[in-house]
TORZAKOL-111153 format. One record per residue (C-alpha): residue number from 0; y, z, x. Coordinates in steps of 0.2 Angstrom, whole numbers, plus 5000, padded with zeros to 4 digits. Each point is the difference from the previous one (the first is absolute). Layout:
N
<i = NUM&y = Y&z = Z&x = X>
...
***
This chain:
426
<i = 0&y = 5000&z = 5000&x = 5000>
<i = 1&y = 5019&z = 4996&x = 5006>
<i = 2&y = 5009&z = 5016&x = 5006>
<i = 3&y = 5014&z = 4993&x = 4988>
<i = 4&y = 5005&z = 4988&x = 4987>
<i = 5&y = 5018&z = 4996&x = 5002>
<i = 6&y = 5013&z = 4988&x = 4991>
<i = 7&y = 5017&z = 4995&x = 5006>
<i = 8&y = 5018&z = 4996&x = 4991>
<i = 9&y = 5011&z = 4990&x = 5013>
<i = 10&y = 5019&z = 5002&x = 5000>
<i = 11&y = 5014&z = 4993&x = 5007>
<i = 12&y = 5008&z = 5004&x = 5015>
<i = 13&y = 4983&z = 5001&x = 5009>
<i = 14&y = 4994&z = 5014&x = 4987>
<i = 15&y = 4982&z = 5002&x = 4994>
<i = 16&y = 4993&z = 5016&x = 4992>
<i = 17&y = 4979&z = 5000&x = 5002>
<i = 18&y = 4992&z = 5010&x = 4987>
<i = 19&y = 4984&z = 5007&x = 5007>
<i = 20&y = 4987&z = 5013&x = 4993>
<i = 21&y = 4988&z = 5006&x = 5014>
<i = 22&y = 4982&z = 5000&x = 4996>
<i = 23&y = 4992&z = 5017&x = 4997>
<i = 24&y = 4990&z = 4999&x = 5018>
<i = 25&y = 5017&z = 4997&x = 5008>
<i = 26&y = 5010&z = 5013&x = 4991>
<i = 27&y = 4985&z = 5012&x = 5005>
<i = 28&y = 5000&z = 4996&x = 5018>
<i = 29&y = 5019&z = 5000&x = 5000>
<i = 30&y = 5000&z = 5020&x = 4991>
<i = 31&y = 4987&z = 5003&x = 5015>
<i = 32&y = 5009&z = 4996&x = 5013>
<i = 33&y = 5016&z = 5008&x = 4991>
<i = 34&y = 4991&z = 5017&x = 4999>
<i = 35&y = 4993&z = 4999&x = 5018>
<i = 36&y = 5016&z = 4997&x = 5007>
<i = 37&y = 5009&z = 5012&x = 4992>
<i = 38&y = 4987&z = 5012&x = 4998>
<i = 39&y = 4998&z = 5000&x = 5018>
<i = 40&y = 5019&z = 5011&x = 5002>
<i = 41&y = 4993&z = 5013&x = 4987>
<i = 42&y = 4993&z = 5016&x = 5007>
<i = 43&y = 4986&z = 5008&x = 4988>
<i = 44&y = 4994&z = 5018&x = 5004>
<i = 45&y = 4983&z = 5000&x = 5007>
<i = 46&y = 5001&z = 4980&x = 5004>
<i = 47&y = 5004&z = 4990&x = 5014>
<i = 48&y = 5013&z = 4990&x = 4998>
<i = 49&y = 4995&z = 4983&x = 4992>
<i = 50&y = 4981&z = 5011&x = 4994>
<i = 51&y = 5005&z = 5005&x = 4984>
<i = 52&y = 4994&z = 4995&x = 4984>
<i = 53&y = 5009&z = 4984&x = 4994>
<i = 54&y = 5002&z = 5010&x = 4981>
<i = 55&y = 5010&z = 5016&x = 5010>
<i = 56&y = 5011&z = 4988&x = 5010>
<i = 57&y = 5005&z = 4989&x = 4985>
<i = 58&y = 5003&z = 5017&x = 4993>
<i = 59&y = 5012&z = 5004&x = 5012>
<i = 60&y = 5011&z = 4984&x = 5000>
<i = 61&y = 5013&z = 4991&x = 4991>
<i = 62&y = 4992&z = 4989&x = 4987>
<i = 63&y = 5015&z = 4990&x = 5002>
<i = 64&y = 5000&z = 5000&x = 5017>
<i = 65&y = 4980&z = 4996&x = 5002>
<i = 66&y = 5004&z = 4985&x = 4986>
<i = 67&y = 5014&z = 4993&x = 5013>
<i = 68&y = 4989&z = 5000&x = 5014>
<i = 69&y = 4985&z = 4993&x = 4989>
<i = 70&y = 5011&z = 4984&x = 4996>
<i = 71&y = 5006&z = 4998&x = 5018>
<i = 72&y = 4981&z = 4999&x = 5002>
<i = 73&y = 4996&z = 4988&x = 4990>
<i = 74&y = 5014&z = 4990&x = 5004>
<i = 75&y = 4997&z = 4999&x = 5019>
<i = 76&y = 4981&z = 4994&x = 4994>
<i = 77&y = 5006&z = 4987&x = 4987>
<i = 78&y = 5017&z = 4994&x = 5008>
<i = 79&y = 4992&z = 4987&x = 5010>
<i = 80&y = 4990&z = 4991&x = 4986>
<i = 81&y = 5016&z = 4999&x = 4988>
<i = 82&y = 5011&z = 4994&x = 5015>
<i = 83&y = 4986&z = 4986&x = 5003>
<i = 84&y = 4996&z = 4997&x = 4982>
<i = 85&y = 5018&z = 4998&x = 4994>
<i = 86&y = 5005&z = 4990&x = 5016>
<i = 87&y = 5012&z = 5013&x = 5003>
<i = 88&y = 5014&z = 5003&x = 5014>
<i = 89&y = 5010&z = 5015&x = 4998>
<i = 90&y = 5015&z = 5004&x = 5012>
<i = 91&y = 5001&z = 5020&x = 4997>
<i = 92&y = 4986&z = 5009&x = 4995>
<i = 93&y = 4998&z = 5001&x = 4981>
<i = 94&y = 5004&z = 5013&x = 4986>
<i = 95&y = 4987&z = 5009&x = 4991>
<i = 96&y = 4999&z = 5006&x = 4983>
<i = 97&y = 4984&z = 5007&x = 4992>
<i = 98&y = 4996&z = 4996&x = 4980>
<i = 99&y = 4985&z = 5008&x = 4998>
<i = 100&y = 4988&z = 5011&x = 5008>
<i = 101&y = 4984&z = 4995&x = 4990>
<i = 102&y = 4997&z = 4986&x = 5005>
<i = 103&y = 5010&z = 5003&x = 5017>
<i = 104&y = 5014&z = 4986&x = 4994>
<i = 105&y = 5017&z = 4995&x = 5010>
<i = 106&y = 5015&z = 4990&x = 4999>
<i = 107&y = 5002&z = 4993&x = 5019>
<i = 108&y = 5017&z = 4991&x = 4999>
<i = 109&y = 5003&z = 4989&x = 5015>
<i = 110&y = 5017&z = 4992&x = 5009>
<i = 111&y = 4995&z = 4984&x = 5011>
<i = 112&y = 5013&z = 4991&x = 5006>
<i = 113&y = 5010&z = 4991&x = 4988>
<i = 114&y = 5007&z = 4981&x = 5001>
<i = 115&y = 5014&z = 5000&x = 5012>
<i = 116&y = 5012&z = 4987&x = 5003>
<i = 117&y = 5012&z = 4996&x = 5016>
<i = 118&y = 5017&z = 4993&x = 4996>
<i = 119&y = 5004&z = 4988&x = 5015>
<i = 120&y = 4987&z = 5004&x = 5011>
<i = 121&y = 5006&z = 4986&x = 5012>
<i = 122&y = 5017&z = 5011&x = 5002>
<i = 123&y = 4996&z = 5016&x = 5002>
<i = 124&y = 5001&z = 5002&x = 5020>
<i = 125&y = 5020&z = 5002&x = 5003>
<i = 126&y = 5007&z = 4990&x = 5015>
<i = 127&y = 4996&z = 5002&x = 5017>
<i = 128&y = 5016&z = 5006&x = 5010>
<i = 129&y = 5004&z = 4991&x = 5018>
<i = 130&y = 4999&z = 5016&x = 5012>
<i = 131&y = 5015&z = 5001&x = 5011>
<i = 132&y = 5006&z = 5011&x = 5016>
<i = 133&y = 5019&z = 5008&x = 5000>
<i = 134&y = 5004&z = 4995&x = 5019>
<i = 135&y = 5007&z = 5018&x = 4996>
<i = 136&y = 4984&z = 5009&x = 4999>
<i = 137&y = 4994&z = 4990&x = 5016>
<i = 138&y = 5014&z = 5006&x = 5009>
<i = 139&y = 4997&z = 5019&x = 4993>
<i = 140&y = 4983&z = 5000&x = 5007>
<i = 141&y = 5005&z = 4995&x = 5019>
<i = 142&y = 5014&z = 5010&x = 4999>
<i = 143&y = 4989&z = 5016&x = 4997>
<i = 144&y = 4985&z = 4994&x = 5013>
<i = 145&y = 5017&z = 5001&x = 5014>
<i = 146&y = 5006&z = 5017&x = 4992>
<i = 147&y = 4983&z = 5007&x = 5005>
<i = 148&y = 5005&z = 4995&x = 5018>
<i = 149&y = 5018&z = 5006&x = 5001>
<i = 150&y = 5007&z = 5011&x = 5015>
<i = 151&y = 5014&z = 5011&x = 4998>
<i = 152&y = 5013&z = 5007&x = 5014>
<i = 153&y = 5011&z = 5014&x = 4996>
<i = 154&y = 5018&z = 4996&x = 5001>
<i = 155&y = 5016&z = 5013&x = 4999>
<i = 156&y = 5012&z = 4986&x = 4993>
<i = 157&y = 5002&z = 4997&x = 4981>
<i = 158&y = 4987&z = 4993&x = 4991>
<i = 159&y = 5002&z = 4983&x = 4993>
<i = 160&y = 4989&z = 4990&x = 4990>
<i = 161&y = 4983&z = 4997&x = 5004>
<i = 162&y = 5001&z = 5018&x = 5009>
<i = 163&y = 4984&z = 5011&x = 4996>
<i = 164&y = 5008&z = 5016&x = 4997>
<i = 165&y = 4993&z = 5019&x = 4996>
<i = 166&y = 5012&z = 5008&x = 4985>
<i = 167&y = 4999&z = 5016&x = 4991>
<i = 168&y = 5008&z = 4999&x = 4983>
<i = 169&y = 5003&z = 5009&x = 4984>
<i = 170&y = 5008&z = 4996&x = 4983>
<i = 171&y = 5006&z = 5006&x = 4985>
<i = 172&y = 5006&z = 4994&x = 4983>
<i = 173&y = 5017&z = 5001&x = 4992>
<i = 174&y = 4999&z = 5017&x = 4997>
<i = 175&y = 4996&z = 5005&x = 5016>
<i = 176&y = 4978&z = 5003&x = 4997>
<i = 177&y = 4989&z = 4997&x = 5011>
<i = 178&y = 4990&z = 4983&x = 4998>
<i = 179&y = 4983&z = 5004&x = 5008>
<i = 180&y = 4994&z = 4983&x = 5001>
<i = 181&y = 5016&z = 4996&x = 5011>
<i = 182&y = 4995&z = 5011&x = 5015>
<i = 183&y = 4993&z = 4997&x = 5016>
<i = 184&y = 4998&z = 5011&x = 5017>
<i = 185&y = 4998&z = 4983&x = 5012>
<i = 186&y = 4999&z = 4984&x = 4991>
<i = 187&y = 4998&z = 4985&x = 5013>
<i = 188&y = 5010&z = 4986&x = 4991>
<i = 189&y = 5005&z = 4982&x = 5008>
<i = 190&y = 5017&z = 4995&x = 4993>
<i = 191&y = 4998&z = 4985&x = 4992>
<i = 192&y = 4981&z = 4999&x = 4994>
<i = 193&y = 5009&z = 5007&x = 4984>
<i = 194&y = 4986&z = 5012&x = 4996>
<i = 195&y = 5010&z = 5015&x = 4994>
<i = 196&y = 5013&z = 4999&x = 4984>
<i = 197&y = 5015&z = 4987&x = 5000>
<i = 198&y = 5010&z = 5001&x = 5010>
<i = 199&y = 4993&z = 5015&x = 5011>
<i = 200&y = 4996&z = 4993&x = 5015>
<i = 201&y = 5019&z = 4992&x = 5002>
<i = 202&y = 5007&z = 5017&x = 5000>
<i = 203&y = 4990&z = 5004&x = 5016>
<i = 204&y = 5008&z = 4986&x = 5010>
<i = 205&y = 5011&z = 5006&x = 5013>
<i = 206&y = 4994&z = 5020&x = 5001>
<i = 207&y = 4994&z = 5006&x = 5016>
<i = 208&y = 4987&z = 5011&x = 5004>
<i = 209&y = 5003&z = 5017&x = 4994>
<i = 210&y = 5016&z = 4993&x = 4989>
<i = 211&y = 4998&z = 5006&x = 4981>
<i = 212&y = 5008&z = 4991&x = 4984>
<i = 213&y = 5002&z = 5003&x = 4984>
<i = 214&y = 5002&z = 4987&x = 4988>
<i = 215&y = 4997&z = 4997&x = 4982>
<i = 216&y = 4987&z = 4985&x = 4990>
<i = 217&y = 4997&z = 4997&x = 4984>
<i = 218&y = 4983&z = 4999&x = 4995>
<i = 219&y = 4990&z = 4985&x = 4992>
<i = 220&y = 4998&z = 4996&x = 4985>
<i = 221&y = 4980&z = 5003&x = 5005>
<i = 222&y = 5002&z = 5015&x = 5008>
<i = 223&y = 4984&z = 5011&x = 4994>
<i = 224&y = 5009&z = 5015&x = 4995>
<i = 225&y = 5007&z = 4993&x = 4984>
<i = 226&y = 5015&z = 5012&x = 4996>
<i = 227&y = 5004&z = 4994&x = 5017>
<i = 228&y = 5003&z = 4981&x = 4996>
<i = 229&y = 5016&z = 4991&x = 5006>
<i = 230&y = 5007&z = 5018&x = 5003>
<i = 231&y = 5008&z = 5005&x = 5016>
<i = 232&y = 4990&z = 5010&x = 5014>
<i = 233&y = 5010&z = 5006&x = 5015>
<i = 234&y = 4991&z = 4998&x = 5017>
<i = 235&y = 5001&z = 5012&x = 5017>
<i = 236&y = 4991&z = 4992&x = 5015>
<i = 237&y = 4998&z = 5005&x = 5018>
<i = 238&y = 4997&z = 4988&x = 5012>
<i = 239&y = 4986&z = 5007&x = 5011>
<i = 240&y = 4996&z = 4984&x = 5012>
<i = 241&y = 5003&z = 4981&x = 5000>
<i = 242&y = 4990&z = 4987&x = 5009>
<i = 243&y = 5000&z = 4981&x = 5003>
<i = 244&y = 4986&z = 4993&x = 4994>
<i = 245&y = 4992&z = 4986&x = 5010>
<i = 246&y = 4990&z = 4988&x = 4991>
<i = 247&y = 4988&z = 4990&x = 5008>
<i = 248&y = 5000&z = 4979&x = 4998>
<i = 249&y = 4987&z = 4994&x = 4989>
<i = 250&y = 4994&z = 4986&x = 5012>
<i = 251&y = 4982&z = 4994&x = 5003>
<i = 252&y = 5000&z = 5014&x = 5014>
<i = 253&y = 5002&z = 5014&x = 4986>
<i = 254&y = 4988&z = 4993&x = 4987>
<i = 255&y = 4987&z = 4997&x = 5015>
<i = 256&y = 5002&z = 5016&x = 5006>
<i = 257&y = 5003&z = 5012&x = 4983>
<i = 258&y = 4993&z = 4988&x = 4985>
<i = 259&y = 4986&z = 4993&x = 5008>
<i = 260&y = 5005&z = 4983&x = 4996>
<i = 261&y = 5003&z = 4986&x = 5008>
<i = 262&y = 5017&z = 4996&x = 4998>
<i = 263&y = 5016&z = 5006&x = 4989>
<i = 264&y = 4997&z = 4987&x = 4988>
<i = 265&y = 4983&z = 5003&x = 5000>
<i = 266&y = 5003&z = 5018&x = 4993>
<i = 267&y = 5014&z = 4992&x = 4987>
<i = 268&y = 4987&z = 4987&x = 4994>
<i = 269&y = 4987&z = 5016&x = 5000>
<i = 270&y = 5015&z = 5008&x = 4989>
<i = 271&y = 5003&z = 4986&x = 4989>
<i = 272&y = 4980&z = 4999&x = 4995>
<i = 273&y = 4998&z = 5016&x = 4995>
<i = 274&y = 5016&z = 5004&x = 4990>
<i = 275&y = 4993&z = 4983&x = 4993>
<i = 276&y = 4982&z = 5007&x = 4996>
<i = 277&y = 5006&z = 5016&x = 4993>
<i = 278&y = 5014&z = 4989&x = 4988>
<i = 279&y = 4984&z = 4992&x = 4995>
<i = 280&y = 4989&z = 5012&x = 4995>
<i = 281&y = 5017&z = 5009&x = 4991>
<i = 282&y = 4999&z = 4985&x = 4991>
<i = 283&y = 4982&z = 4997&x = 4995>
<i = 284&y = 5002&z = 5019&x = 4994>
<i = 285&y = 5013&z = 4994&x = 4988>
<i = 286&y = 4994&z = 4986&x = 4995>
<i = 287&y = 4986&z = 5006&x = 4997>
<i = 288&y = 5005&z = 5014&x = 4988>
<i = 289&y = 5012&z = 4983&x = 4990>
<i = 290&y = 4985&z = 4994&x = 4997>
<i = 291&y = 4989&z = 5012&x = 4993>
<i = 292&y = 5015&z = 5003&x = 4988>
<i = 293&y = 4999&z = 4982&x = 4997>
<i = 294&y = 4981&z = 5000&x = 4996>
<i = 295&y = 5005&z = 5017&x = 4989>
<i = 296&y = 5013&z = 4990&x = 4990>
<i = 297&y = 4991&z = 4983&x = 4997>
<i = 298&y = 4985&z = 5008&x = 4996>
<i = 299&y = 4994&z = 4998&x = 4982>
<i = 300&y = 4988&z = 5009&x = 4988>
<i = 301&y = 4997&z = 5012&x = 4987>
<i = 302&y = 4997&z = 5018&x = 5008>
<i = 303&y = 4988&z = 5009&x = 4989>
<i = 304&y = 5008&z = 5017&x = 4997>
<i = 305&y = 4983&z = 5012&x = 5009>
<i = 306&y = 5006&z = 4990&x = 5017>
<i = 307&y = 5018&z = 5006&x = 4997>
<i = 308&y = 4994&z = 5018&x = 4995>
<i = 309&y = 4988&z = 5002&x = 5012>
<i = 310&y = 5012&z = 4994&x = 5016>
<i = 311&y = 5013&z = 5012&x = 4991>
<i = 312&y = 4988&z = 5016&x = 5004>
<i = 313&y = 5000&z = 4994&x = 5017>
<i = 314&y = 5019&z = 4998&x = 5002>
<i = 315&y = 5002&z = 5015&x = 4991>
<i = 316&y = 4988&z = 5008&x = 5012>
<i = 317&y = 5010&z = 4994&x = 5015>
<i = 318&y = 5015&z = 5006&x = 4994>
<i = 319&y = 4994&z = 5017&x = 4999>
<i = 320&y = 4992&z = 5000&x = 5015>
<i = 321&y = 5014&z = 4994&x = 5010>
<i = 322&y = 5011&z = 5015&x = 4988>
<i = 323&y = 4987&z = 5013&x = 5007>
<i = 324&y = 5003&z = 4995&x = 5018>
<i = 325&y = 5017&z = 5002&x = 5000>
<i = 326&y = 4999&z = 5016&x = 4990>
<i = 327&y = 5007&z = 4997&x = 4984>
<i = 328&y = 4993&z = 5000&x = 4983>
<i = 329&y = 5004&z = 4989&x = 4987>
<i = 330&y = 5013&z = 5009&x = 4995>
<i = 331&y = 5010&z = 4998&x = 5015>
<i = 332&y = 4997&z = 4981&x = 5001>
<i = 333&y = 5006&z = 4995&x = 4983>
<i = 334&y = 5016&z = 5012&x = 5003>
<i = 335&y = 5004&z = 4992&x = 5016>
<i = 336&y = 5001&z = 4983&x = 4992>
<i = 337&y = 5007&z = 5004&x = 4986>
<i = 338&y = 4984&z = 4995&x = 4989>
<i = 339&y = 4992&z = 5003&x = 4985>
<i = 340&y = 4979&z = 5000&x = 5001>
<i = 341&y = 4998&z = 4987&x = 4988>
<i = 342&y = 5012&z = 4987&x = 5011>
<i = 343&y = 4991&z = 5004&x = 5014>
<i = 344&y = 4982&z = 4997&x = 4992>
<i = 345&y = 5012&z = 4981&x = 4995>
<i = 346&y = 5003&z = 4997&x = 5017>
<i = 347&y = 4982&z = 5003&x = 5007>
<i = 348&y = 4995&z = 4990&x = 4984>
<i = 349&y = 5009&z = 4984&x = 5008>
<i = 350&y = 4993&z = 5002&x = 5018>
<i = 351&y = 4983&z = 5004&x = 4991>
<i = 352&y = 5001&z = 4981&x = 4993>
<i = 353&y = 5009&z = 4992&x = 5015>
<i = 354&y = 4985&z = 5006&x = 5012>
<i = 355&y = 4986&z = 4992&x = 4987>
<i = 356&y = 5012&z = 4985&x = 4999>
<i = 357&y = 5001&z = 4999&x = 5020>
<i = 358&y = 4981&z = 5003&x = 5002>
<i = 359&y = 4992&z = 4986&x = 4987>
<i = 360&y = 5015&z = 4989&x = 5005>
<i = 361&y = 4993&z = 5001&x = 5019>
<i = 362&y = 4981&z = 5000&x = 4993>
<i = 363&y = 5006&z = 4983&x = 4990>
<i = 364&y = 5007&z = 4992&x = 5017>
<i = 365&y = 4984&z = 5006&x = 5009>
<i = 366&y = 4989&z = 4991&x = 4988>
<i = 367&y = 5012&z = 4985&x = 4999>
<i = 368&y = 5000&z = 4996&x = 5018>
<i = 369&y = 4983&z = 5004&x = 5004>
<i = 370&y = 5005&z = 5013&x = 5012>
<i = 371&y = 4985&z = 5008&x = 5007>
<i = 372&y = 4996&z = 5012&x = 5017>
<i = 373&y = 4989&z = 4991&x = 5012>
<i = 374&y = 4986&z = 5014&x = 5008>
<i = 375&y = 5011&z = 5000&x = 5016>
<i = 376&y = 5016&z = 5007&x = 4991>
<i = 377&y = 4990&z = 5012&x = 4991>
<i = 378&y = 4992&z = 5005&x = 5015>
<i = 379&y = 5017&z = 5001&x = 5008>
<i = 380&y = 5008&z = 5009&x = 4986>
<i = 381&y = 4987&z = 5014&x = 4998>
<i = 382&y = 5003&z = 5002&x = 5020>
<i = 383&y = 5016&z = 5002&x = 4996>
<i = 384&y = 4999&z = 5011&x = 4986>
<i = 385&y = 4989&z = 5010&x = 5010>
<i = 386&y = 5009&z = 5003&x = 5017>
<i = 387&y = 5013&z = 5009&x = 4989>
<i = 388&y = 4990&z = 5014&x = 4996>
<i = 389&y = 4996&z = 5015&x = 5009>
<i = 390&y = 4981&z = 5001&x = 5007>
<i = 391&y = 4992&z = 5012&x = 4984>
<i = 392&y = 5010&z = 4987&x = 4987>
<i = 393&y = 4992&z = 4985&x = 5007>
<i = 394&y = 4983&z = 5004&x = 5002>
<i = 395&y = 5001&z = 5004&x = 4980>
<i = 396&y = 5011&z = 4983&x = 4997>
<i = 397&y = 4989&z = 4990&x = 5008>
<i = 398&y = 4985&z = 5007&x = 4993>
<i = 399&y = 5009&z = 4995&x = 4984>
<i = 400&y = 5006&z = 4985&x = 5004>
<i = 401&y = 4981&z = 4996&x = 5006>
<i = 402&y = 4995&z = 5007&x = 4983>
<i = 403&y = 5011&z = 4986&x = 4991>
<i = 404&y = 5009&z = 5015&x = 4991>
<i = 405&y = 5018&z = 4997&x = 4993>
<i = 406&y = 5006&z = 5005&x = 5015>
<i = 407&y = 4993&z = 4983&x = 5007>
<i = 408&y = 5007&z = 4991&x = 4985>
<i = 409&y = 5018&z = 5008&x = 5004>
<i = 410&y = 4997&z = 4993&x = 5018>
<i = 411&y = 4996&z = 4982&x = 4994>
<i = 412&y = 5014&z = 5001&x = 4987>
<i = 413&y = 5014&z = 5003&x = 5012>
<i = 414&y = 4995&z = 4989&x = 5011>
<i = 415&y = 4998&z = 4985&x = 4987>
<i = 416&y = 5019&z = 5005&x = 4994>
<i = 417&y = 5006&z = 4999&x = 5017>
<i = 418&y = 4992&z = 4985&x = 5006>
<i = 419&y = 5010&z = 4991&x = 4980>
<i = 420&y = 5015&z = 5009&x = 5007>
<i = 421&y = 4996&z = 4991&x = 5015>
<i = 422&y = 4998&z = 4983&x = 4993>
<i = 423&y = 5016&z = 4999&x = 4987>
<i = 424&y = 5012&z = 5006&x = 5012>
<i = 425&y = 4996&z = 4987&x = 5014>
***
């Protein structure tokens, strides 16, 4: 005899609800297993745990409780024969809801993944940029390799700019406070790098060692204490040495010598290819986040409500999780921005549907271009994957990578999305 008898109704939106009533040998086998399990956590007096009587232990438990396990049971026996029977491809695992308990009967209600269109598929990868080098930042780079080099003699005269000099300073505000972020016992500064506020280094021109000045700034519009802003700050500085700074040449000589490179321009052309690299990758990173809005927003189909609901939970769960990391409760979170509860639960809502829309969008372009992961890429992704692990998480991943458990599925499934990435954006 079957170990069920099942019927399905199919929806829209990639909906189907599978009726199913469990043959009586299943439904026993299932309550078996149910009662062992949970029998086996129920200490009897005078038994071993797991030893007693089935009729004492059934005493001793929930008969809803025992009733849930049963049907997770019978479930995990039957699943696969109403997956294969209906031709069915669920993308979350499915709701449950029992009609009857004799004959064992359930109401399986499955989501597949419903019809999905891409608007302009051809146009969804935004422009590649032409990456280009600011002379500038060149310049910036060389100019830091021969500060590294710099010698300094002490001189009794003025100093001038392009002098290195050692400064103690102090300032305070227009009522006479303190500002402790403007305080220094020795600060090395060379007049003209413009390192310090506006205007600040100017004032050191012509001071010799051990000459003090006062003199008053105002501070910009920037400044980090913000009652501070574009108000006045009054300054006292004491000179405590000047030196020349001599800066070597930046010849072949230097970059053979210091950069390890074979000439001057050598190192500028070395400059120039990695500011270029790094623009690059800046840019992939961009446009890859435009176009995984653009496959969001061209993506088409009708989002059955469990998907929403269920990757709802999982926001919401985030949210809280992230809420009890920092220490705050709920509470503080929806004070703090000025929320109510229910416009929160809107707003993860929204992101709810914008993942699912993101994630069938990509599994539609995946399937439409064929995109598949060749054994070498996997093999190269799992490595991957793997190295990033500390020693005790990778011997369990790999076992469940090995094992073909979601894990491994989570592997192959990254990998496929980056390789579409891959492909629309070149």
């Amino acid at each position: 005899m079957a170990d069920t008898t099942s019927s399905i109704e199919r929806g829209k939106a990639g909906k189907s609800v599978v009726n199913v009533v469990v043959s009586a040998d299943a439904a026993t086998r299932a309550a078996k297993a149910a009662l062992d399990r949970l029998g086996a956590k129920i200490t009897l007096k005078g038994f071993r745990p797991g030893k007693a009587p089935e009729e004492a232990v059934r005493a001793k438990l929930d008969p809803e409780q025992l009733f849930e396990e049963t049907v997770r049971h019978a479930l995990r026996e039957v699943l696969p024969t109403i997956l294969k029977e209906h031709s069915l491809s669920p993308i979350v695992p499915p709701r449950i809801e029992a009609v009857a308990k004799e004959p064992l009967t359930l109401n399986i209600t499955f989501i597949e993944r419903p019809p999905v269109k891409i608007k302009n598929a051809a146009t969804l990868a935004p422009a590649k940029e032409e990456t280009k080098v600011d002379p500038k930042d060149i310049e910036r780079m060389v100019q830091s390799s021969l500060a590294e080099h710099r010698s300094y003699a002490s001189v009794e005269g003025p100093a001038k700019t392009g002098d290195r000099v050692t400064a103690a300073f102090t300032a305070v505000d227009g009522e006479g406070k303190d500002i402790p972020g403007l305080r220094a016992e020795a600060e090395r500064i060379i007049i003209g790098e413009s390192r310090l506020l506006p205007g600040f280094e100017d004032q050191l021109i012509g001071i010799a060692p051990g000459g003090q000045k006062t003199f008053t700034l105002t501070l910009p519009e920037k400044f980090q204490a913000e009652h501070l802003r574009n108000k006045p700050a009054t300054f006292s500085v004491t000179i405590q040495s000047v030196e020349e700074v001599n800066t070597p040449p930046f010849d072949d000589a230097f970059a053979k010598e210091h950069l390890q490179q074979p000439s001057a321009q050598a190192f500028k052309d070395k400059v120039e290819q990695s500011i270029k690299d790094q623009e690059a990758q800046f840019q992939r990173m961009g446009r890859e986040r435009k176009l995984l809005d653009a496959i969001r927003d061209a993506t088409q189909a009708d989002l059955p409500e469990e998907l929403v609901d269920q990757e709802l939970r999982q926001l919401v769960e985030e949210w809280a999780t992230r809420l009890e990391q920092q220490g705050k409760t709920v509470e503080d979170a929806l004070k703090a921005q000025g929320k109510t509860a229910k416009e929160i639960e809107t707003e993860l809502r929204a992101e709810a549907k914008n993942r699912w829309m993101l994630r069938l969008g990509i599994a539609q372009l995946i399937e439409d271009k064929k995109i598949d992961v060749t054994p070498d890429e996997e093999a190269a992704a799992i490595d991957a994957f793997l190295d990033n692990l500390t020693d005790e998480e990778r011997d369990e991943a790999r076992a469940s990578i090995e094992a073909k458990d979601p894990l491994y599925d989570e592997v192959r499934w990254r990998t496929t999305v980056d390789k579409l990435i891959v492909s629309l954006l070149a």
